[in-house]
N, C-alpha and C positions, 0 to 999 in steps of 0.2 A: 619510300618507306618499305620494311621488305615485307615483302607476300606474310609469313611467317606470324609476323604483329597482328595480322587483320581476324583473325579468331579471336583472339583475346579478344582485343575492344569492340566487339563487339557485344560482348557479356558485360562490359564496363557500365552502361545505363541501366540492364538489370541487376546488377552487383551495388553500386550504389541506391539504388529506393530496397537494397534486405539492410544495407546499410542504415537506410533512416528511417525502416522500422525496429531497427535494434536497439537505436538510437532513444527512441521514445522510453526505453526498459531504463537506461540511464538519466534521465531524467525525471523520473516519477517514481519508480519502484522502490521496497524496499530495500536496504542494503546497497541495492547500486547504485541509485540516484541518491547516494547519501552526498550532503556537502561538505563532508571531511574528508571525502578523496578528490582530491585534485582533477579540477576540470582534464587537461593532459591526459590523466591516466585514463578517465571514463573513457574520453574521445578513444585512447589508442588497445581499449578493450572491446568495445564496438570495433572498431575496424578489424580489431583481431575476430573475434566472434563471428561476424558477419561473414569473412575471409575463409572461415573452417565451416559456417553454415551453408554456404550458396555454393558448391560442388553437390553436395547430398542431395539439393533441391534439383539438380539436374538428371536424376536416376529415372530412364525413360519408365522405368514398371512406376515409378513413383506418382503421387496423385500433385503432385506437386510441380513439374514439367510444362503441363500444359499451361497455365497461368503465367507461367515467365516467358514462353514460345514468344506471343505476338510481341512483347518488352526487346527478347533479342533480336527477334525481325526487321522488326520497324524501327528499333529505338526509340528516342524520345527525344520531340519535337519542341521548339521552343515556347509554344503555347500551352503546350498541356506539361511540361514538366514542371511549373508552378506547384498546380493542382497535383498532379502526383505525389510530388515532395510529402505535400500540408496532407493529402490522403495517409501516408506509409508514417508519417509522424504521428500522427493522430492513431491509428490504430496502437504502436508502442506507448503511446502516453495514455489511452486507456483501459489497457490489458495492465500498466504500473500502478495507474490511478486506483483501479480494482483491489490489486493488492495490497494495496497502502492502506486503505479503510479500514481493514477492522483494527489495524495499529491506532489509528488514529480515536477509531472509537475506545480503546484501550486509555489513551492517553486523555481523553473527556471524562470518562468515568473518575481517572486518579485527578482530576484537576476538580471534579465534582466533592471529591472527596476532600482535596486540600481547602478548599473554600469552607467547607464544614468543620473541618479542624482547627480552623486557623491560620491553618500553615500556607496559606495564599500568598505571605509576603516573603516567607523565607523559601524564595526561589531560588533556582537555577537556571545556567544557560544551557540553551538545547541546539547544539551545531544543526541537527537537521532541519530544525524548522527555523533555526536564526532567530528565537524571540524567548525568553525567559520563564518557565515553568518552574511550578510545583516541585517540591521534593517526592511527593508518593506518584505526581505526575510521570515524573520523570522517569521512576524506580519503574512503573509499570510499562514503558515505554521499551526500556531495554530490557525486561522481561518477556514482551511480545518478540521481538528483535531475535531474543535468541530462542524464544518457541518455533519462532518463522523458520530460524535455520536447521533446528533440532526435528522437527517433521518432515524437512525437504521442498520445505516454501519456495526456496531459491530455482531446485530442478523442476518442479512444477509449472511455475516462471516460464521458463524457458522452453518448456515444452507446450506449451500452451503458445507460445511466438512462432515457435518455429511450427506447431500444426497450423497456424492460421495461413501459412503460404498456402496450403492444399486446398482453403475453403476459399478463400477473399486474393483474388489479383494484384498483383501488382498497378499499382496505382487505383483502385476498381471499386475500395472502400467508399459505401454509398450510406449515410447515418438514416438511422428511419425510427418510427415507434419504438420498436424492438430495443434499439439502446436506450434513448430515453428512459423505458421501461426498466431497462438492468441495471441502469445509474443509480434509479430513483430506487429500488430495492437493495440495492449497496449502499447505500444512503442511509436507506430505513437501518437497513441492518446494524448500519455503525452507529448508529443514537441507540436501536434500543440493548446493544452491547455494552456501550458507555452508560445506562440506567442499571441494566443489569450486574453491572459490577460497582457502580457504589449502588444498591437497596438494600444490602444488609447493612451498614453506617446510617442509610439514610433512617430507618427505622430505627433503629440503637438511638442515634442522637434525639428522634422523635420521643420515644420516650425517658431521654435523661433528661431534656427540655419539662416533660410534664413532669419527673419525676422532681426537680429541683425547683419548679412553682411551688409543687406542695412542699417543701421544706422548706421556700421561704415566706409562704404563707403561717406555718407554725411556728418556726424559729426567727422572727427578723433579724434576731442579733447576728447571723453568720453571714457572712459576705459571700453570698452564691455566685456573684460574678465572676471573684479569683479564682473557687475552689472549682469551679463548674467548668472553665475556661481548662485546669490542668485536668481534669477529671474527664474534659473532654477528647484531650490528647493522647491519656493514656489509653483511653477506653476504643477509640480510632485505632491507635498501632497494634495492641492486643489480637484488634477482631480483623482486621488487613494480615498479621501474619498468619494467623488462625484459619484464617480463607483464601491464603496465596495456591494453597491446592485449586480449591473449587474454580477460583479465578482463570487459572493455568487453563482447566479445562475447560471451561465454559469461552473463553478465547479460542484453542484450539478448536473446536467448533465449530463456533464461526469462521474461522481461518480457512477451515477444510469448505465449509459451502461457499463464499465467495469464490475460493480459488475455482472449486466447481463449475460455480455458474458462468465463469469468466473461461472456462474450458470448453463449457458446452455451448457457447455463446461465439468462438472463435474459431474455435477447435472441435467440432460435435464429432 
């Protein structure tokens, strides 16, 4: 083999694990790990990515250098590149998972809402989660989607990936309290997002409920079910476009702390 090849591969073991932390961003993130782009492409946008990332990580002033050193020294052993892998996988899948949440809580809120309307049965299909939603579900979903890219959710992403070479080793990711703890407040965060965005429906319908007892405690002759049922439809769409502002940003919000905490959390 000639002299010439042996530099290269030897960056090949740490070249692959920036690979299959990148990796994880296409699998769970928004927009990238969507499952309307063809597996193919993902794969050959990670390798592209990864390919323009891992020269930069090599900049000796860099804080990033040291962490890959013993990866190109020693390489990687057939014991421990398992565990490596599932380490550098796991870290992309949840710096994605992170960002995915408050879309998700997004998309609970509008599916809280369709159940309240009615409109639970006149679903749609949703290529990215592969399972049948809501119409205002759904509306609110790719609302988020383009908030995410309209703020710079996408470069935030990414910079948050690529800061995490400078804090967390290659292969070295060790899970503790700490993430539990982050999980479990993104977690929080996505429910009470998804409450926060349908409470005003949920209130409105609360009182057309009470409001349509006492009509049809006075009036029995009118059929409150039919009239209540459209009444409740319109009164839904009305106060959803009336509040697609507040919604917008009360989303943004959240968007910006998540991404936050999942910066400071990876990337401090």
């Amino acid at each position: 083999m000639p002299v010439g090849f042996e530099p290269i591969l030897n960056h090949i073991p740490a070249w692959l694990l920036v690979l299959f932390r990148m990796t994880g961003i296409f699998l769970m993130a928004p927009v990238f790990g969507s499952r309307t782009i063809p597996a193919k492409y993902r794969i050959f946008l990670a390798i592209a990515i990864s390919a323009c990332v891992y020269p930069t990580l090599l900049d000796p002033q860099g804080m990033a250098a040291p962490n890959l050193l013993p990866t190109i020294t020693n390489g990687l052993f057939l014991w421990t590149m398992g565990v490596a892998v599932a380490m550098e996988l796991l870290v992309g899948i949840l710096i994605g998972y992170g960002a995915s949440l408050p879309l998700i809580g997004m998309q609970l809120g509008g599916r809280i809402i369709d159940q309240q309307m009615g409109l639970g049965i006149a679903g749609v299909f949703n290529p990215e989660l592969g399972e049948q939603t809501g119409v205002v579900s759904e509306f609110f979903f790719v609302m988020s989607i383009a908030i995410f890219l309209i703020i710079g959710g996408h470069r935030v992403l990414f910079a948050t990936l690529v800061g995490s070479f400078n804090h967390i080793p290659l292969g070295g990711f060790v899970s503790g309290g700490h993430m539990v703890d982050l999980i479990i407040g993104l977690l929080g965060s996505m429910f009470e997002l998804g409450l926060r965005v349908a409470a005003p429906l949920l209130c409105l319908f609360f009182l057309q409920t009470v409001a349509m007892g006492f009509i049809a405690r006075t009036v029995p002759q009118m059929n409150i079910l039919s009239i209540g049922f459209a009444l409740r439809i319109m009164a839904g769409a009305l106060i959803v476009i009336g509040a697609l502002g507040v919604i917008g940003h009360v989303f943004e919000q959240e968007l910006i702390i998540s991404l936050r905490r999942l910066g400071v959390f990876f990337a401090p």
